[in-house]
C-alpha positions in Angstrom: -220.1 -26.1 -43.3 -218.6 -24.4 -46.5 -218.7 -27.8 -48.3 -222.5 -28.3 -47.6 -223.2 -24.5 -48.9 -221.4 -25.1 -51.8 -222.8 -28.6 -52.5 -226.6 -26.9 -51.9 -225.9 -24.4 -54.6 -224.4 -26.6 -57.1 -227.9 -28.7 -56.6 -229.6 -25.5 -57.3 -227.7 -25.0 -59.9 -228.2 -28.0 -61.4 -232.1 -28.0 -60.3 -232.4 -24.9 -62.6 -230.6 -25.8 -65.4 -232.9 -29.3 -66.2 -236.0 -26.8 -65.6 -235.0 -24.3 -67.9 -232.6 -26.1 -69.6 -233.5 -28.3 -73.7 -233.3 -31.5 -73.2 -231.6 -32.0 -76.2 -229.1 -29.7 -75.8 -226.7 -32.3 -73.8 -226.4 -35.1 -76.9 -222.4 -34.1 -77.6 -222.0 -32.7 -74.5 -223.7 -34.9 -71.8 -220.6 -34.9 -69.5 -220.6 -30.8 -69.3 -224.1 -30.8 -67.9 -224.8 -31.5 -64.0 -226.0 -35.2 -62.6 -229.2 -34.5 -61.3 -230.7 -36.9 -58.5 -233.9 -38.2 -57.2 -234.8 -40.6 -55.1 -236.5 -42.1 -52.2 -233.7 -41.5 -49.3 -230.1 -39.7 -49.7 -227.2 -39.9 -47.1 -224.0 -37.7 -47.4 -221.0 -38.6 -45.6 -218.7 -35.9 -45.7 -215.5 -38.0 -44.3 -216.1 -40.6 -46.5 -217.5 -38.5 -49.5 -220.2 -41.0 -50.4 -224.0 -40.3 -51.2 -225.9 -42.6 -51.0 -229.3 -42.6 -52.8 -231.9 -45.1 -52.4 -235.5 -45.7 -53.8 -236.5 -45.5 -57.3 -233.6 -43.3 -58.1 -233.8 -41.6 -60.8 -229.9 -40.2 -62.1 -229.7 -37.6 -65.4 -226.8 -36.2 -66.8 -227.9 -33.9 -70.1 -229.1 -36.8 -72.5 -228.2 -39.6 -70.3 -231.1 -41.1 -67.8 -230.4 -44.1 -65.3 -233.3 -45.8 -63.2 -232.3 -47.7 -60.1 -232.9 -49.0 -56.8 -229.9 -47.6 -55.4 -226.9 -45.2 -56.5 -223.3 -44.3 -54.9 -221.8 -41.5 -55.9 -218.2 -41.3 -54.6 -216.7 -38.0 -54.6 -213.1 -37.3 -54.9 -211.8 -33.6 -54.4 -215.8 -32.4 -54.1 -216.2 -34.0 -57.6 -218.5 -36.9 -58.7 -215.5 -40.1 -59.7 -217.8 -43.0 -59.9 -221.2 -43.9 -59.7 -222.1 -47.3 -59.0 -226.0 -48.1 -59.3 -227.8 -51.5 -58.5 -231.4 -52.5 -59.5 -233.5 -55.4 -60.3 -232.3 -54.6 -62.9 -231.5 -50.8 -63.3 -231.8 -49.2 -66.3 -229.8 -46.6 -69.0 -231.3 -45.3 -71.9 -229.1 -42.3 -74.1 -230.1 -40.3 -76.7 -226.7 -40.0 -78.9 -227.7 -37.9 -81.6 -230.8 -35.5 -82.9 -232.8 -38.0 -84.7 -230.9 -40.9 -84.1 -231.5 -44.1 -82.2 -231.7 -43.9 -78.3 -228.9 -46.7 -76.8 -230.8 -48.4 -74.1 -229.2 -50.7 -71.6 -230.0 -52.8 -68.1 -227.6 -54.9 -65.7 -228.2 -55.8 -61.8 -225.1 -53.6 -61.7 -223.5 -50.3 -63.2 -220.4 -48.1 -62.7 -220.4 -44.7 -64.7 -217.3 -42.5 -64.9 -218.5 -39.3 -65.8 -214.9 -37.7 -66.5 -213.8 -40.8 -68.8 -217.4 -40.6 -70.4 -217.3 -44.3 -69.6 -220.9 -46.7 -68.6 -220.0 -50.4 -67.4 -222.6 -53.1 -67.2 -222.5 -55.4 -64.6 -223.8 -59.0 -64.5 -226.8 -60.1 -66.8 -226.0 -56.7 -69.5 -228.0 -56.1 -72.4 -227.4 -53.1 -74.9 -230.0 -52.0 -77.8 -230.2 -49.6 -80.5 -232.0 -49.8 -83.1 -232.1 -53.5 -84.8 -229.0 -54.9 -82.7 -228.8 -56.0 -79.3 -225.8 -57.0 -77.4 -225.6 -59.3 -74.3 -223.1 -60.4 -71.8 -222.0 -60.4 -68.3 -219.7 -57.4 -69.2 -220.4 -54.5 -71.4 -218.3 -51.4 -71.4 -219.9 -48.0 -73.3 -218.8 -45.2 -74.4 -220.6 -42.7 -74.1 -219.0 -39.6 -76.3 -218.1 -42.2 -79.2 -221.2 -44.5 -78.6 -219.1 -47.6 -79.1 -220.5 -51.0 -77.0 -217.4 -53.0 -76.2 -218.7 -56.5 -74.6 -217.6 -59.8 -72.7 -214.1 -60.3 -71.4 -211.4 -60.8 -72.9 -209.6 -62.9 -69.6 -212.6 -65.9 -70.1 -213.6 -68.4 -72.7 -216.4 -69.0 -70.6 -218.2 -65.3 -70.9 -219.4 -65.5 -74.2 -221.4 -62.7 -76.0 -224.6 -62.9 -77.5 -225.2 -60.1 -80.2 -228.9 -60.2 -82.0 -228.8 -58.1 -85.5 -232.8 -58.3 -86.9 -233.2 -57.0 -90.6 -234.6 -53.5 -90.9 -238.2 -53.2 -91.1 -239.6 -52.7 -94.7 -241.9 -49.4 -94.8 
């Protein structure tokens, strides 16, 4: 019971601080702010320590926003390890800087690590910002340093496709 009390006020917590909170105050520090969750449905299981959040979920962490069709959060210690996220395909889009490009991303899967600051795409990835795009089956990102990291390094086969357009003249 003392589990569920806590976990209530850390979502009020977390409820107040995107209502009052700027929304650009998270760019440097997107993994100090909470992980706010909305969806459709949400299951806890408390021996397991999975939520599980289905329909249109919508997943923000300070600049960070992730649309899916499902997320699972798995909890270790009463603290969000991994976050794995499945849509048709879901969606990221980050906002890494004041002024600077947002890096937006999709995959049919994702896994973000919020201690390790680390997003993987899963299976048909693609990663934009600005006039570059980068596409494989596996894209790791950073999200503190905002360094894309794609294919594997274990197949020849898994190739990467990277796009680089000229800048638009003004």
């Amino acid at each position: 019971m003392k589990k569920n009390k806590k976990r209530l006020i850390l979502c009020s917590y977390a409820l107040l601080s995107v209502l009052y909170g700027s929304r650009l105050l998270a760019l440097e520090s997107d993994a100090e702010q909470p992980i706010v969750i909305d969806s459709d449905t949400a299951i806890y299981d408390d021996a397991t320590e999975l939520s599980t959040y289905t329909g249109n979920v919508i997943s923000v962490q300070g600049s960070i926003r992730v649309n899916s069709d499902k997320l699972v959060v798995h909890f270790k210690d009463g603290e969000a390890e991994q976050l794995v996220f499945t849509g048709k395909p879901a969606k990221f889009k980050q906002t890494p800087s004041e002024g600077g490009d947002d890096i937006t991303g999709e995959a049919l899967t994702g896994e973000f690590y919020p201690k390790r600051n680390l997003l993987v795409l899963i299976n048909n990835a693609t990663v934009w910002q600005g006039n570059g795009a980068y596409s494989s089956n596996y894209i790791e990102y950073d999200i503190k340093t905002s360094l894309v990291k794609a294919g594997e390094k274990s197949s020849d086969s898994k190739r990467v496709h990277v796009i680089i357009k000229p800048k638009e003249k003004k």
